[in-house]
Every structure is written in C-alpha cells, then in structure tokens.
N, C-alpha and C positions, 0 to 999 in steps of 0.2 A: 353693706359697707365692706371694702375691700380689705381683708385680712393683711394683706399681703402687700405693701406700696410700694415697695420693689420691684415687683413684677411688672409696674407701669414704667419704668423705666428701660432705655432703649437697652438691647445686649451691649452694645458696644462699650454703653457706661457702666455697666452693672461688672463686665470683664476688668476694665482699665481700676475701677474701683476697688474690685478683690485681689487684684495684681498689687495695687499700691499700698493697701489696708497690710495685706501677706508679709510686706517687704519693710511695712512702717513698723509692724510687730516683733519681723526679724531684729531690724536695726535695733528697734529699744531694746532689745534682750541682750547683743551682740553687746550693744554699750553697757548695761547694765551687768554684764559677766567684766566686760573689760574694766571698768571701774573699779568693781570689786577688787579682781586678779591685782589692778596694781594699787591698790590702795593697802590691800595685804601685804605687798612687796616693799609699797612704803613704810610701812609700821613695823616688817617685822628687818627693817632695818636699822630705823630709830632704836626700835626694842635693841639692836645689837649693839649701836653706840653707849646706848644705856649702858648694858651689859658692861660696854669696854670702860667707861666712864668712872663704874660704881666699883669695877674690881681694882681700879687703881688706890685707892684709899686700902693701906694694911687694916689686916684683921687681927687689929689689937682694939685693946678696950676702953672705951671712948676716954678715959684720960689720959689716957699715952697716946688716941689718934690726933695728928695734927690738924690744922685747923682747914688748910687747902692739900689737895692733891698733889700727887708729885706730877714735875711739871717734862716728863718724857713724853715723845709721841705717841706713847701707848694710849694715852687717852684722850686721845684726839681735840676737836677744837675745845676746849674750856667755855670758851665765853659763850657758847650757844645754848648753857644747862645752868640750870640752878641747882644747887647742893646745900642739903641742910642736911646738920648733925640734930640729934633728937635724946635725950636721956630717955630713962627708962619709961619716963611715965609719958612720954612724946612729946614733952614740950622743945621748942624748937630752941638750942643753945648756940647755934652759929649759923649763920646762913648768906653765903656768897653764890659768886658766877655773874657774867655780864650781861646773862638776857635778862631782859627788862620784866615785870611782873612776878607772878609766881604761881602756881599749881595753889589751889584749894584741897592742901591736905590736911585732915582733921587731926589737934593734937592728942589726939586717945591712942592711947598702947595697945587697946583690941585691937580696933581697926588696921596697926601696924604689921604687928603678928599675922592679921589675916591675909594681908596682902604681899607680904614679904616674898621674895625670888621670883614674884609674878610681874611683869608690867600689867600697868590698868591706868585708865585715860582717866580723869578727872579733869572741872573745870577750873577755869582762871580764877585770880582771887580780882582783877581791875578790870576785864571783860568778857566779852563775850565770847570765848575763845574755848581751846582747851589743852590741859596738858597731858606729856605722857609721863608715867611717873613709877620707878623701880623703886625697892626697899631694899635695903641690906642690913640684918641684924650682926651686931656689934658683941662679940664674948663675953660673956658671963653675964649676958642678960644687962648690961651696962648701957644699950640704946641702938639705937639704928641711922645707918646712910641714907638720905633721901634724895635722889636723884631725880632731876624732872628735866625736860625738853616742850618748846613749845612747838604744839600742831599745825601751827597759823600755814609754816611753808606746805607743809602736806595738804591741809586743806588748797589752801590754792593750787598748786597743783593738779587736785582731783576735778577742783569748781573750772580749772581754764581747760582741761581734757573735757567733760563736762559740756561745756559753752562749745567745744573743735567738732563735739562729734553730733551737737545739734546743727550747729551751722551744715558742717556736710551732708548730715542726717537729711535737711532740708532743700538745702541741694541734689541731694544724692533723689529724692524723692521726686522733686518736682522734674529732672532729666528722665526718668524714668516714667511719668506720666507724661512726657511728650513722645519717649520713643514708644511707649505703650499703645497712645491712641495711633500712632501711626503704622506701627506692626497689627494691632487688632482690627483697623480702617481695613488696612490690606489684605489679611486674612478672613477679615469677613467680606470683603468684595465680590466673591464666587456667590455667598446667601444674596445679595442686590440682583446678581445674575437671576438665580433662581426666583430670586422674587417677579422680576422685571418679566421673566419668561411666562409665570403663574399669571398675571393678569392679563399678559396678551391672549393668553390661553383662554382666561377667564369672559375676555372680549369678545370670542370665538375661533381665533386661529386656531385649530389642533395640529396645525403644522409646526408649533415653534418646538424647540428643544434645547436642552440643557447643555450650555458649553462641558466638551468632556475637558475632562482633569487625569490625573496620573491615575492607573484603578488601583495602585495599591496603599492609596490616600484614602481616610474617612470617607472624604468631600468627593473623592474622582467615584469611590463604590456606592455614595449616594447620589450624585450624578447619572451613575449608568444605571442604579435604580429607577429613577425617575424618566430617565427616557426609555426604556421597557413600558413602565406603567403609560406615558404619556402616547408610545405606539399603539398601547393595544385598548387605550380609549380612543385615541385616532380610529382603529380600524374598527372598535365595538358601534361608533358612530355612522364610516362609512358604509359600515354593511346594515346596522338600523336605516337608514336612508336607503340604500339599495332597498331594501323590508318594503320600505313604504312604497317605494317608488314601483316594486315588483309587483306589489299589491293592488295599488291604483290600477295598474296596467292591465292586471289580472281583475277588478271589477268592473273596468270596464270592456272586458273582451266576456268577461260572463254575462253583461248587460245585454253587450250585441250578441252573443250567443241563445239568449233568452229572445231576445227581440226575433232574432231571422227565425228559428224553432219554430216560436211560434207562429209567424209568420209562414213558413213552412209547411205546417200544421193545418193553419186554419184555410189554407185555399184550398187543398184539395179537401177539407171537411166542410167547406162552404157550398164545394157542388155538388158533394156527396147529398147534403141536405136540401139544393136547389132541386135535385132530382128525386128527391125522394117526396119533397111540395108540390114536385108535378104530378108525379104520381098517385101522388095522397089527391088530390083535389080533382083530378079527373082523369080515367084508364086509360091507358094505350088507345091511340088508333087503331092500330095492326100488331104481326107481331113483329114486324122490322123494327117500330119504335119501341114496342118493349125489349127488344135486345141490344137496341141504342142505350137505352137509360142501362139498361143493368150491365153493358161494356164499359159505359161511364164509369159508374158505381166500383163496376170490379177494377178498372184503373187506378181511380184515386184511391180507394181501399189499400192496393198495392202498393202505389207511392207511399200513403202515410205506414204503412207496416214495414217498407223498408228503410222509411226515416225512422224511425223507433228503432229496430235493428242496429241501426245503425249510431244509432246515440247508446243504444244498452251494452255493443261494443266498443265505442269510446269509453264508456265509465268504464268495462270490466279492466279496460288498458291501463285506463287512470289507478287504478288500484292497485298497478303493476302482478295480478293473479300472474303466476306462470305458467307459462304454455308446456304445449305437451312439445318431448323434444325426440328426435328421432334423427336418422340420415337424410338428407332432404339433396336430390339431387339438380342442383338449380340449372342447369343446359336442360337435362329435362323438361324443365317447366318454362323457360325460355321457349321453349319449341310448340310448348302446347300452347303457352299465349301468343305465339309469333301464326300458329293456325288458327283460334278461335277468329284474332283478329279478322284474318282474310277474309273466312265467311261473314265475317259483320258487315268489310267493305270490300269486295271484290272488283271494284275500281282502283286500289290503290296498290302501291310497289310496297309491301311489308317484310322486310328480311332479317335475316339473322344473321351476325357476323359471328362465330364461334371459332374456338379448335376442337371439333367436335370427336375427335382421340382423347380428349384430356376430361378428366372426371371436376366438377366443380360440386365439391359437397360439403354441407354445412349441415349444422347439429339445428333442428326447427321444426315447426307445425308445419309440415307440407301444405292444408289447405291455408291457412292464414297466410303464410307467404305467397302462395297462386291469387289470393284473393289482391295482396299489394301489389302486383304485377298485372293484377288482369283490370287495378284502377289505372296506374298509369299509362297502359296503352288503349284503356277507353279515354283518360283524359285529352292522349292523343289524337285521337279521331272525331272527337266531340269538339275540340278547341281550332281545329285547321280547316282549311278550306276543303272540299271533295278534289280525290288523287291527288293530297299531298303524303310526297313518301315516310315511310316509320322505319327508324332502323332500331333495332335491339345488337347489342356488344356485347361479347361476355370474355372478359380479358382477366390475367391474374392483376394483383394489388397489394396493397400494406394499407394497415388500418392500427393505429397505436403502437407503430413499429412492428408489428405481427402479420400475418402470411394473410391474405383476405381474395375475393374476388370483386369486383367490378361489373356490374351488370349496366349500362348504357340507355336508356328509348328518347331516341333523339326524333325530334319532327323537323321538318322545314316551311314549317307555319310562320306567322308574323310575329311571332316572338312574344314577347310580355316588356311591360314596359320597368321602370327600378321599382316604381310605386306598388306595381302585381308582383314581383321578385320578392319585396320585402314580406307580401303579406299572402301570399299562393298558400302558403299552408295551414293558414288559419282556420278556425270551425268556420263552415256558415259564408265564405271566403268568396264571392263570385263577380268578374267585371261586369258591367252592365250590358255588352254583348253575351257573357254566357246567362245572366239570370235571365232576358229577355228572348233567347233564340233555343237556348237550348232546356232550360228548368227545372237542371239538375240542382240537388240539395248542397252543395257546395261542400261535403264531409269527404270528396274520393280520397284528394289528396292529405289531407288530413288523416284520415285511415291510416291508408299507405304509410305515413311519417309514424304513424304509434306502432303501426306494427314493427317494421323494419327497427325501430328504436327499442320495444322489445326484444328482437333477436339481438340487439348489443352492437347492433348496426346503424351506417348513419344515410339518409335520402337526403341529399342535394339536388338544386338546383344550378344550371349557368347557364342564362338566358345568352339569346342573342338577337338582338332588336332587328326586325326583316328580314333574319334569315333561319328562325326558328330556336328553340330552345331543347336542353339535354336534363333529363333526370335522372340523377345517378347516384343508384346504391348500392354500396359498398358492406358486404359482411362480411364476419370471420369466417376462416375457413376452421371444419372442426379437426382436422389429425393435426399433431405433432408436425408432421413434414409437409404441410400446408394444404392437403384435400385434393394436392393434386395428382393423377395417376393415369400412367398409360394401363 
C-alpha cells in the first residue's frame, strides 16, 4: 500500500496546491491578526467613551448625585449607554439612557467592587448580544455609576470585515490558482522537453539532446548536464558497435588466416609425405631419383620452415616486443636492395633515384628493415611481367608534421585492381594470378607493413590500374635537424 498518495499526483498539482494551501494559510492568519488589531481599537474606544461617559457624573455621594448626567459635549452621545446608579448594596436605584435593553449586571456589591475602574463585557439581559460595561464607585462607600454601551455595532463591524476578507480571501485564492497553474505549466515545460527527449532516446535515437537554457539557471546546468551525459552514451555506444564490428572483422580475418595457414601448410606437407610413400613402398631406381625425392623433400621442408618463420615473426610484431634500435643508414640499404635485385633479374632496368651526398638515417633494426625492403622489391618482380622496370626513390618528407624520409619502389606492371588495393596487406592475401603462378605464402607484404609500423613508420600503397603501382614508406628520420647531412 502506498504510504504516500501524494506522490501519485502529477508535480504540477502537488506545486499549484502547496502554493495555494501557503497563501490560504497566509490570508487566515493576515485576517485573523487584522480582526484582532481592530477589534482592539474598537473596544478600546468604546472603553474611552465609557470613560468620557462615566466621569461626567460628579463625585459626590449618591444622595447629592443627580439623577442624569450633565448634558455638555463632554459626554458625548447620551442615548447610545445605559446608566444605572446602584446603592451600596448594588441594587439598581435609577436607571436611564435611550439605548434599548440593558447589560446583565449582577446586583451584588462584591462583584461591583471587583470590577470597578475596569471595563468588562458582559451579556445582554433581552438578547443575545453583549455589553460593555465600566463601574464607578460613588464616596463614602454610598454606591456606584454603571455605565454600559452595547457591542451589537462593534460586533458587526468585525462580522461584515469578516465576510470582506472571505469574499476576497476567495477571490484572492482562486486568481492565484489560475495564474499558478499557468506560471507552473510554463516553468515546467523545459521537464516535457526533457521528458519528450528521454523517450526518443529511449526509442533508440542517441542523437537527440536537451534544449539548452541560460547555464546559470537550475534548469539550463541540468540541461548541460544531461547533454554531457547523453554524448558520452552516444559515444560509449558508438565505439561499443565499432568493438563489435572491429571484432567480427577481426574473426573473420582470423578464420581466413587459419584457413590459408593451413592450407599453406598442408600442401607442401602433403608431398613431403607423398614422397616419402614412395619411398617407404619401393627404393629408388637410380641415384638421380633418389636426389629427386630428397630435392623435393628439402623444398617443401623449406617452404613450410619459412612459413613458420614467418608467422612466429608476425606474432612476435603482434606483441609489439621492441626491436633493437641503432643508426640505420637507409640509402645504404636502398643500394644493397636496388643490387640484390639485379642479380635475381638481370633482364630488367632496376634503379635508384637518390641524392646520394645526403645521409638518410633513422633510429632501427638494420636487418628487419632490409628484410621490408628486400619483400617489397621481390614483390615487385614476382607480381610484373619479365623486363618490367623497378625504380626505388629516396627523397626527404614529413610524417606527423616531423622531418621523415620517403623511400618509393614503384613498378610498371598492370597495377592492382581497388578490390587488391583495399586488401594487398592482409595475412594470407593472394590474387588468383599470384596463388596459381607464382606460390608464394602471401605474408611479404604483410611483413613489410608490421615491420615499418614498428619503426613508428607508415607503408602505403597508390595503385595505378595499367600502368603499375608505388609502395611507399615513409619514416622518421632520428636527429633533431631531420637525419639529414652532407
């Protein structure tokens, strides 16, 4: 059961209602001081007519006082009071004045005495009324002046203030719960916002946002809070979805990386094992055939030892180990890979474009780097027709706004198409011209990219369809004034 049944009620009521409850409380208090206030002021008026009333009768003793007042303006309207003379024992011996009725005052001489130079209200003797009533004792103990006025005008007075200040009281209340709901509507109109925005949100837009507001308002600094919060669930979202998406892409490149591997794998250990069923099952003819089977043998042994190699330096890359770093002069090694090539193809035009005055040196594993250099100029010559020309570049650069060099090996082969562009460096990576013609494990260029990406460097590609393709990478250079020197 709900403790609390308030709480089911909307804010806007639960507001306009302690607004009007605050102001209905005010008013009753406001009226009930001001009533008071002049009802005081009415009595301790009367009190003073009294006063003026009662001292007009001389202070002699009730047989030498006359029977009415004297009749100067000292003692103002007459006919509005009753006066009774009283002997000693308080019985009432004369008793005039033209207001109608009379005070209910008892004839006992205690109660005279006790009341005497004090006003005190008593009630009517014919209604329901009441009077106000002074005593004045009379010399030598010989009786007292009783002087009384009736309250009826006072009472109405206070009963029609009364009835003025309910009527506006009610008015005043009910103007005030309309401008209420209409100020509280409007100032709650930003929470409808924020509501309105929460369930689109809720819907799945994490685009929406909170209208700003002034920030140095409650409403505008819980605004701006909220859209803080609502950005960086936006962005906690789109980078969880990047997660996933990065993820998939990376299961499924580990899938086909498991797939071609093995694949990789198991052919040249398929003839390694066909030759070794020949062998097991019947000797050599001669010895030409046994040097056949064991050239075989030591081929594919080779091949799968350098696919292993080659995967056990992928992981150590993936683990980001660092390399050993040193001065690495890369024109140097340009020149050694621009001659190994030759001798591999001594039909083709292989050149170096250098400023061969100028020092290009970089903080690196000399062999790791020869070895990424000496993949993508065998990729060159593996991927191109026979005497298509190779050129290697070696120019300066900027790489993250910092001093770098540029090393070039461009071919003039048939290029690569956007589909081989996008995917040239992936593990395991081969068109179906190179898995079929030529049988390499498709890791060069791959290689190449981890290495270079270890030195803090980057390999690119920029194809160019029929007329050959450029891969170009770029590293820091290691001094201060950019590695370069005559």
């Amino acid at each position: 059961m709900n403790r609390r049944p308030l709480a089911r009620l909307p804010l806007r009521v639960r507001l306009v209602a302690a607004v009007v409850l605050l102001v209905a409380v005010a008013l009753v208090a406001i009226s009930a001081i001001g009533v008071a206030v002049l009802r005081g002021q009415l009595v301790d008026r009367l009190d003073d007519q009294l006063s003026a009333v009662v001292n007009c009768y001389p202070d002699v003793p009730l047989a030498k006082n006359p029977g009415e007042p004297p009749t100067d303006g000292a003692c103002g309207g007459r006919g509005l009071y009753r006066v009774q003379q009283r002997d000693a024992n308080g019985t009432v011996v004369n008793d005039h004045g033209q207001a109608t009725g009379g005070p209910e005052v008892p004839a006992d001489a205690a109660w005279l005495k006790a009341h005497t130079g004090t006003p005190v209200t008593v009630a009517a003797l014919d209604a329901d009324a009441s009077w106000r009533v002074l005593v004045k004792p009379l010399p030598e103990n010989s009786g007292w002046v009783v002087v009384a006025a009736a309250t009826g005008e006072l009472d109405s007075t206070i009963s029609e203030l009364i009835r003025i200040d309910l009527i506006v009281g009610a008015l005043g209340l009910l103007m005030l719960s309309i401008v209420s709901v209409v100020l509280i509507r409007a100032g709650l109109r930003p929470l409808a916002e924020v509501e309105q925005t929460a369930a689109a949100i809720a819907a799945g837009d994490l685009s929406q946002r909170v209208p700003d507001h002034p920030p140095q308002t409650e409403l505008g600094r819980l605004c701006r809070a909220l859209n803080t919060m609502l950005h960086q669930i936006e962005e906690a979202f789109e980078a969880r979805a990047q997660s996933v998406a990065t993820a998939r892409r990376s299961e499924e490149r580990m899938r086909r990386f498991v797939a071609d591997a093995g694949h990789d794998l198991r052919t040249p250990l398929a003839v390694i094992r066909a030759w070794a069923d020949h062998a097991h099952t019947g000797p050599p003819r001669d010895r030409a055939d046994l040097e056949r089977i064991l050239a075989t043998v030591g081929t594919e042994a080779t091949r799968v030892s350098t696919l292993v190699d080659d995967l056990l330096l992928l992981a150590r890359l993936d683990q980001q180990r660092a390399l050993a770093r040193q001065p690495v002069d890369v024109l140097a090694l340009a020149i050694d890979a621009v001659r190994d090539a030759q001798l591999l193809a001594p039909d083709r035009e292989i050149t170096l474009a250098a400023d061969h005055s100028t020092a290009y040196l970089v903080s690196g594993d000399d062999l790791r780097l020869r070895q990424a250099l000496t993949n993508l100029t065998t990729n060159a010559l593996t991927h191109t027709p026979a005497g298509t020309p190779i050129t290697l570049t070696l120019s300066p650069g900027s790489l993250h706004d910092a001093p770098a060099l540029i090393l070039d090996v461009t071919d003039q082969g048939p290029g690569l198409t956007p589909e081989q562009a996008d995917r040239v460096f992936e593990r395991f990576y081969r068109t179906d011209a190179a898995r079929t013609s030529t049988g390499g494990s498709g890791l060069g260029l791959s290689i190449a990219d981890a290495l270079i990406t270890a030195h803090e460097g980057t390999l690119t590609l920029h194809p160019t369809p029929g007329t050959g393709a450029t891969f170009r990478i770029t590293l820091p250079l290691s001094s201060p004034g950019g590695g370069l020197g005559r």
